[in-house]
N, C-alpha and C positions, 0 to 999 in steps of 0.2 A: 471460476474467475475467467473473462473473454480477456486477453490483449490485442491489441490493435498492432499492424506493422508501423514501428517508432520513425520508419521512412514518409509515413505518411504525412505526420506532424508539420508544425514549424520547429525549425531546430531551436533547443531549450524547453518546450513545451512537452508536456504530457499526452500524449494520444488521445484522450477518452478526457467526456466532462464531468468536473470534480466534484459538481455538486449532485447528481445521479449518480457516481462513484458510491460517496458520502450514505447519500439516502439510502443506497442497495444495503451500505453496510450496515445500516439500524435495525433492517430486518433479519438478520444472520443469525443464529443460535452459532457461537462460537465451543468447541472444545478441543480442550489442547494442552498441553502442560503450561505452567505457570510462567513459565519464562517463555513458551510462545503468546498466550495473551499479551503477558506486557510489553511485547515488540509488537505485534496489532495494536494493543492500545497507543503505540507511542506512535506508529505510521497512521494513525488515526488521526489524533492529537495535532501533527507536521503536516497534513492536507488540510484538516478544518483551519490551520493558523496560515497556509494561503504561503506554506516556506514556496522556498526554489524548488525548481520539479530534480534539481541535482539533491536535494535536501531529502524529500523526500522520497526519489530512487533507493537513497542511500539507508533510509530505513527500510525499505521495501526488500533490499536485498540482507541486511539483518536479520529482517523476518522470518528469508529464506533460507540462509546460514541456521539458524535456531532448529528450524525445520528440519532440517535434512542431520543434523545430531543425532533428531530421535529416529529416524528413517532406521 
C-alpha cells in the first residue's frame, strides 16, 4: 500500500484516486483473520458509496486498530 503526503491534497480530500484505489483492490488476494476482512470489506464498501474522505479515514484507521491486535 503507497500513501501520498495528505499535505498535498486539497483539504477534505483523499490524496490518491478512488477509483484506481478501488480497482487495485479487486485484484488483492486478501488473508487475515475474520475480523480484519470485515473492516476491509466495510472500508471497501464506505469508498465504493463515494462517503466523506472523514468517513472513510475513519474506517481506514479501524482497519488499522483490528490489525495491530493481531500484531
Amino acid at each position: 500500500m503507497i500513501f501520498a503526503s495528505a499535505k498535498s491534497g486539497i483539504e477534505g480530500e483523499l490524496p490518491f484516486d478512488h477509483t484506481h484505489w478501488l480497482n487495485t483492490q479487486l485484484g488483492m488476494i486478501l488473508y487475515g483473520s475474520q475480523n480484519v476482512i470485515m473492516k476491509i470489506n466495510k472500508l471497501n464498501e464506505e469508498a465504493r458509496a463515494q462517503k466523506s474522505s472523514t468517513e472513510i479515514l475513519f474506517c481506514f484507521g479501524e482497519l488499522i486498530l483490528e490489525m495491530r491486535k493481531e500484531v
